[in-house]
C-alpha positions as CSV (number, residue, x, y, z in Angstrom):
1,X,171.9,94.4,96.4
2,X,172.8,96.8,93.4
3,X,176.1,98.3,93.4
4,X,176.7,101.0,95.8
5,X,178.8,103.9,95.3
6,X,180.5,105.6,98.2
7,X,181.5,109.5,97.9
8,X,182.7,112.6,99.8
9,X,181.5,116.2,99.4
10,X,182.0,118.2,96.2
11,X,185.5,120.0,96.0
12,X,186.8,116.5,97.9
13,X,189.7,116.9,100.7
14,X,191.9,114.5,101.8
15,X,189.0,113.1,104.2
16,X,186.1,113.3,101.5
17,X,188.7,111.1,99.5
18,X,190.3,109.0,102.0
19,X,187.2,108.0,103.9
20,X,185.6,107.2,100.7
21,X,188.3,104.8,100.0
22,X,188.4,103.3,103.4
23,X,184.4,103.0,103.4
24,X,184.3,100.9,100.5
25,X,186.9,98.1,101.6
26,X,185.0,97.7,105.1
27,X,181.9,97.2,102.8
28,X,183.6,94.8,100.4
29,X,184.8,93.2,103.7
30,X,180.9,93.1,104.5
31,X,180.4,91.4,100.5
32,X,178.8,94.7,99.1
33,X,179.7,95.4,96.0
34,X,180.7,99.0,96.4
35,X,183.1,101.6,94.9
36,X,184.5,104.4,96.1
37,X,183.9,107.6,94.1
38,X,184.9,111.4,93.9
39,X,183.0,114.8,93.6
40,X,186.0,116.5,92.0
41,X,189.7,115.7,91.5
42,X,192.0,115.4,94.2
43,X,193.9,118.1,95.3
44,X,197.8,118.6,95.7
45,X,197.7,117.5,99.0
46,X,195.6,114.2,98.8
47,X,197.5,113.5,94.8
48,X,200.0,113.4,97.7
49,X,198.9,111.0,100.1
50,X,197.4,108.4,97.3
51,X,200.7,108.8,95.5
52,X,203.0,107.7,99.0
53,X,200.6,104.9,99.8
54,X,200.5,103.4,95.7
55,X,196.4,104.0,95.9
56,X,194.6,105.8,92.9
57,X,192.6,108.7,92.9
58,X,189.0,107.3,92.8
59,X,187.3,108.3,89.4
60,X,185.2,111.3,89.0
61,X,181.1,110.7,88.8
62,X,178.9,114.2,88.7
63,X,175.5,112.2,88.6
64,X,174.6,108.6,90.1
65,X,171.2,107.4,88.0
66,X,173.0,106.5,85.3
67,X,174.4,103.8,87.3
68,X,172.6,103.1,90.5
69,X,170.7,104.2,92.9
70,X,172.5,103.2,96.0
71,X,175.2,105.5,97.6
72,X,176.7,105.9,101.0
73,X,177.8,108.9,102.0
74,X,181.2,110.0,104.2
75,X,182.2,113.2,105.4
76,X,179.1,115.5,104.5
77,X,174.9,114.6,104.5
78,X,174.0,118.1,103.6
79,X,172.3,117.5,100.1
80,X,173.8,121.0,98.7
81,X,177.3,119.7,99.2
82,X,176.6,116.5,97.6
83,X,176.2,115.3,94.1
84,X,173.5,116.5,91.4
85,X,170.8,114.1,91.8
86,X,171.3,113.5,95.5
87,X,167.6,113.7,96.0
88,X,166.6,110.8,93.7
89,X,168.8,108.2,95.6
90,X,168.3,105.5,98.0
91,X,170.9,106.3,100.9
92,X,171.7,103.6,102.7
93,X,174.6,104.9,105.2
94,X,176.1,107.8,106.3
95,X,179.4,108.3,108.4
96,X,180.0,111.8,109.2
97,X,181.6,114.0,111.7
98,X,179.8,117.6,110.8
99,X,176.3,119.2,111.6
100,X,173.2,117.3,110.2
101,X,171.1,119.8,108.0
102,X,169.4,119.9,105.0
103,X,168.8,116.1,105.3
104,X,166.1,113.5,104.8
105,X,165.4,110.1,103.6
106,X,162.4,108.3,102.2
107,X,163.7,105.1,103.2
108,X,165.5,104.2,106.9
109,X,169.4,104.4,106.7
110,X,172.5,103.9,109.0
111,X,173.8,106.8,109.9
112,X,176.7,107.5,112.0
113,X,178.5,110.9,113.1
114,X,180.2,111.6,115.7
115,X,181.8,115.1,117.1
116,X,185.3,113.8,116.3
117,X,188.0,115.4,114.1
118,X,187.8,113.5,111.2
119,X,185.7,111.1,109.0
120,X,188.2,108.6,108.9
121,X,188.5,108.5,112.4
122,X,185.0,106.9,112.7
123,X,185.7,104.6,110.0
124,X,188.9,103.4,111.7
125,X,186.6,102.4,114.8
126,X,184.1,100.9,112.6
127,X,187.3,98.6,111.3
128,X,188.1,98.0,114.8
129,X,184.5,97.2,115.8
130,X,184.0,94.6,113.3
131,X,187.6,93.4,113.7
132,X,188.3,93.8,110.1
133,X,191.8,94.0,108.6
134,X,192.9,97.5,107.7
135,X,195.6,97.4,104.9
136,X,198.9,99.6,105.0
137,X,197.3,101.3,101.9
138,X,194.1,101.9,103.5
139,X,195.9,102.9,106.6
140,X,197.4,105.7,104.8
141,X,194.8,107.4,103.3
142,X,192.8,107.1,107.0
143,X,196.2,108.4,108.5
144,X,196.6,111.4,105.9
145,X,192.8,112.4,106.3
146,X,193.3,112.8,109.6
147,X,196.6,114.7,109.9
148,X,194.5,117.0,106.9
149,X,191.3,117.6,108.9
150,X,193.4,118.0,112.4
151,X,196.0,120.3,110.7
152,X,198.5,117.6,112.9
153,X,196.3,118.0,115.8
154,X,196.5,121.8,116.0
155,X,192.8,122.0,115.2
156,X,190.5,122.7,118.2
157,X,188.1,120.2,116.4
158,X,190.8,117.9,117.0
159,X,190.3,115.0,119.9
160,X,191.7,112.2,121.8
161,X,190.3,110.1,119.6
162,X,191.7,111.5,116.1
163,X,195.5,111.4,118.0
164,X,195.1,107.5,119.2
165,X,193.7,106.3,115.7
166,X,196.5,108.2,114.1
167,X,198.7,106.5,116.1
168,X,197.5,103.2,115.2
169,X,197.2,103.7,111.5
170,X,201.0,105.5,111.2
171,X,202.1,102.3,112.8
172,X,200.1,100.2,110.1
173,X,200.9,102.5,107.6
174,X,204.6,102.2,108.6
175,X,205.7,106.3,108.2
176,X,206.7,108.2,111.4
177,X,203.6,110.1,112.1
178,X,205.1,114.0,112.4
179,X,207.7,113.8,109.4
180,X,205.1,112.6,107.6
181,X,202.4,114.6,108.5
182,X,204.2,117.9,107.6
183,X,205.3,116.9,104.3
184,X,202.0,115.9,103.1
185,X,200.5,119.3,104.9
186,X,203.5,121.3,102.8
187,X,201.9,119.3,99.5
188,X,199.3,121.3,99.7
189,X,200.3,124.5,100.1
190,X,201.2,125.2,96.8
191,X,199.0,127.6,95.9
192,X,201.8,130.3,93.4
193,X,200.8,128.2,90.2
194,X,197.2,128.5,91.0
195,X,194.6,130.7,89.6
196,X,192.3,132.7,92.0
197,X,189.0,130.4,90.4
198,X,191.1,127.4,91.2
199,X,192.2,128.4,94.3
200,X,188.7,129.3,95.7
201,X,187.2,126.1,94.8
202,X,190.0,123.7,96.3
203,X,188.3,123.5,99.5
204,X,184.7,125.5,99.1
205,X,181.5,124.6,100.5
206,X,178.1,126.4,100.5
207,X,175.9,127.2,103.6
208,X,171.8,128.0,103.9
209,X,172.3,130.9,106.5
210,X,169.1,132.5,106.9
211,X,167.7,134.3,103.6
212,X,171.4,133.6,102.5
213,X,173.5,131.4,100.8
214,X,177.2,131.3,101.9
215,X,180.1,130.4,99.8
216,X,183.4,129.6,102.2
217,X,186.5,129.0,100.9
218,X,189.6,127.6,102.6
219,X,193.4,127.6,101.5
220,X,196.2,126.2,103.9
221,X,199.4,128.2,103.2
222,X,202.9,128.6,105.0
223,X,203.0,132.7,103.9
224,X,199.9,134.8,104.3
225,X,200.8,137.4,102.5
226,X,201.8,135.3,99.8
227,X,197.7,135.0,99.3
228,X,196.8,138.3,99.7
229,X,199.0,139.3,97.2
230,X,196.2,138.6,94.7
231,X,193.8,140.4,96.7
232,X,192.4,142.1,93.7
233,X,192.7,138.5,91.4
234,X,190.6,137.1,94.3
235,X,187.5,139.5,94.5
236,X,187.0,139.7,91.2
237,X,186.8,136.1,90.6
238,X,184.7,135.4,94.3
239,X,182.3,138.3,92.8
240,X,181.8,136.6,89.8
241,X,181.8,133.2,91.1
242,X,178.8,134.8,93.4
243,X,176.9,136.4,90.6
244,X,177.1,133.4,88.3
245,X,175.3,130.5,91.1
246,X,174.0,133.1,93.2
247,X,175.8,133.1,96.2
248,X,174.9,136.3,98.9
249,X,178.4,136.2,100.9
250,X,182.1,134.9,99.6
251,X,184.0,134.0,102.4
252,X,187.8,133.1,101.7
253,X,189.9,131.5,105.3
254,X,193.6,131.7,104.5
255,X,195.2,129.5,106.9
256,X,198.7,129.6,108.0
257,X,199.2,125.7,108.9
258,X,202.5,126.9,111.1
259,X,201.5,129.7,113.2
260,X,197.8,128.3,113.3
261,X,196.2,131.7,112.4
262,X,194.3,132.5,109.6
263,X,193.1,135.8,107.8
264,X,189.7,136.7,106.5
265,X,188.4,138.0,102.8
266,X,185.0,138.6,102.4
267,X,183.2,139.7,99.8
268,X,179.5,140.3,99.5
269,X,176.3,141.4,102.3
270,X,175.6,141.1,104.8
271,X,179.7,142.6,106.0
272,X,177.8,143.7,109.2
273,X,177.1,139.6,110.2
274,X,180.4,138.3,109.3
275,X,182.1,141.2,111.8
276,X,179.6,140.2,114.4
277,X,180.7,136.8,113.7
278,X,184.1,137.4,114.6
279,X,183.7,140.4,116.6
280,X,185.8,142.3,114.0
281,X,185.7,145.2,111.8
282,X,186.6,144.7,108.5
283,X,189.4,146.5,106.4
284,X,189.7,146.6,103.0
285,X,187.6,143.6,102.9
286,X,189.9,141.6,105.3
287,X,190.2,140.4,109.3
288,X,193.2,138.7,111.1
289,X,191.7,135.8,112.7
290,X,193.8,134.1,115.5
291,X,193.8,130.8,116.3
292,X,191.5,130.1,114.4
293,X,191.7,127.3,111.7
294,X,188.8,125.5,111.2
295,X,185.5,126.1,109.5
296,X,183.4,123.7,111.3
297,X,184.0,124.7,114.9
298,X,185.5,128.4,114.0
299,X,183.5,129.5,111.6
300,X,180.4,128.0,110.3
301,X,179.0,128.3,114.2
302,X,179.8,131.4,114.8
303,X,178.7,132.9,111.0
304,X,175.1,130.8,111.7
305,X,175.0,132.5,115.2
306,X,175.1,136.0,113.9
307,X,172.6,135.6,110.8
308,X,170.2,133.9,113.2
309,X,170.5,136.9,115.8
């Protein structure tokens, strides 16, 4: 077999990342000769988590056919979130844990997802399956993706199963699971030194919603209003961000990872969909949104509901 290289979405998290990571060394394990690559660079948070556990940051590919045409693919299968030449590639797995849309193969493939929490989750049961040896290191990352996607289990997306592999991989991993957890949460919440392009496209992902094309954006933050202090900075950069790859609706989730609430900026048509969404009216392009905090359960469902109405 040719070499295979294993990648997350575009704009990576610390799932994208970590389950890339932890993907590979179960395929190595397996004697393929596979590499785990990125879609972007690593945020604060995930710098975070590869620098505690002495891994580093895979490096960054925007194409594959210059090098192969075997991938895997963790933690996304919808071909707009994936890399450039997606279509032209022989994909031989997928491990993910969100919808399956936009997808199709030419050739048969493994594919694995799972309404879990978290990539890495599934990958830690494919360790245990094959009764492979997870390193500390490896632990880690698998342990920080999953305190990231689970906002430390406060997610509703979160399950028993996320908390009991947590569990297990803290203890490999040696860190106490909350202290850590929060510290590497706080990482990322650094958002003062950012500019309003860099923070929309730390977390961003696009969605086919009807005749539409959705651009959502999410930032984890200890201080709301810290964000929306830049209210202005934002729009104008989600409006041109919109008109420059043609995107109908900018969505930006601000995320308080305390109080597990978030707060709402949209910017585009249809408004009247989004409120129907949330069952909100819109102010000054903004809606308190409570409780909620994640965009695959709390948000891309209920947004896809109301366009397809």
């Amino acid at each position: 077999m040719s070499k295979v290289l294993i990648f997350g979405h575009q704009n990576p998290d610390t799932d994208a990342i970590g389950a890339a990571i932890a993907f590979a060394e179960l395929q190595k394990a397996m004697d393929v000769d596979a590499e785990a690559v990125a879609l972007g660079e690593p945020s604060e948070e995930t710098r975070y988590a590869l620098d505690h556990f002495g891994l580093a940051a895979p490096r960054v590919i925007t194409t594959v056919k210059p090098e192969t045409e075997a991938v895997m693919l963790v933690d996304h299968n919808e071909f707009q979130q994936s890399v450039s030449d997606i279509a032209e590639l022989n994909i031989l797995s997928v491990v993910d844990h969100h919808r399956i849309a936009n997808f199709e193969t030419a050739n048969p493939l493994y594919y694995r997802a799972e309404p879990v929490g978290c990539t890495s989750t599934i990958i830690y049961k494919m360790y245990r399956e094959m009764e492979a040896e997870i390193k500390k290191e490896v632990a880690g990352i698998m342990l920080s993706a999953i305190i990231s996607d689970t906002l430390l289990f406060k997610s509703p997306t979160c399950t028993p199963e996320d908390v009991n592999a947590a569990e297990k991989l803290a203890e490999i991993a040696e860190v106490d699971l909350e202290s850590y957890g929060l510290a590497m949460l706080k990482a990322g919440t650094n958002l003062a030194d950012k500019s309003a392009e860099v923070l929309l496209d730390l977390d961003a992902k696009s969605f086919p919603m009807g005749d539409e094309t959705v651009r959502i954006a999410q930032v984890n933050t200890v201080d709301l209003k810290e964000v929306f202090d830049r209210q202005a900075e934002l729009e104008a950069a989600m409006k041109a961000d919109s008109e420059k790859n043609g995107y109908d609706l900018f969505l930006l989730i601000a995320t308080n990872i305390l109080d597990s609430d978030s707060e709402l900026l949209a910017i585009g048509e249809p408004i009247a969909k989004v409120e129907a969404a949330f069952n909100t009216k819109l102010v000054n392009n903004r809606a308190f949104l409570p409780g909620v905090v994640s965009r695959k359960k709390q948000v891309v469902p209920q947004l896809t509901a109301a366009f397809n109405s």
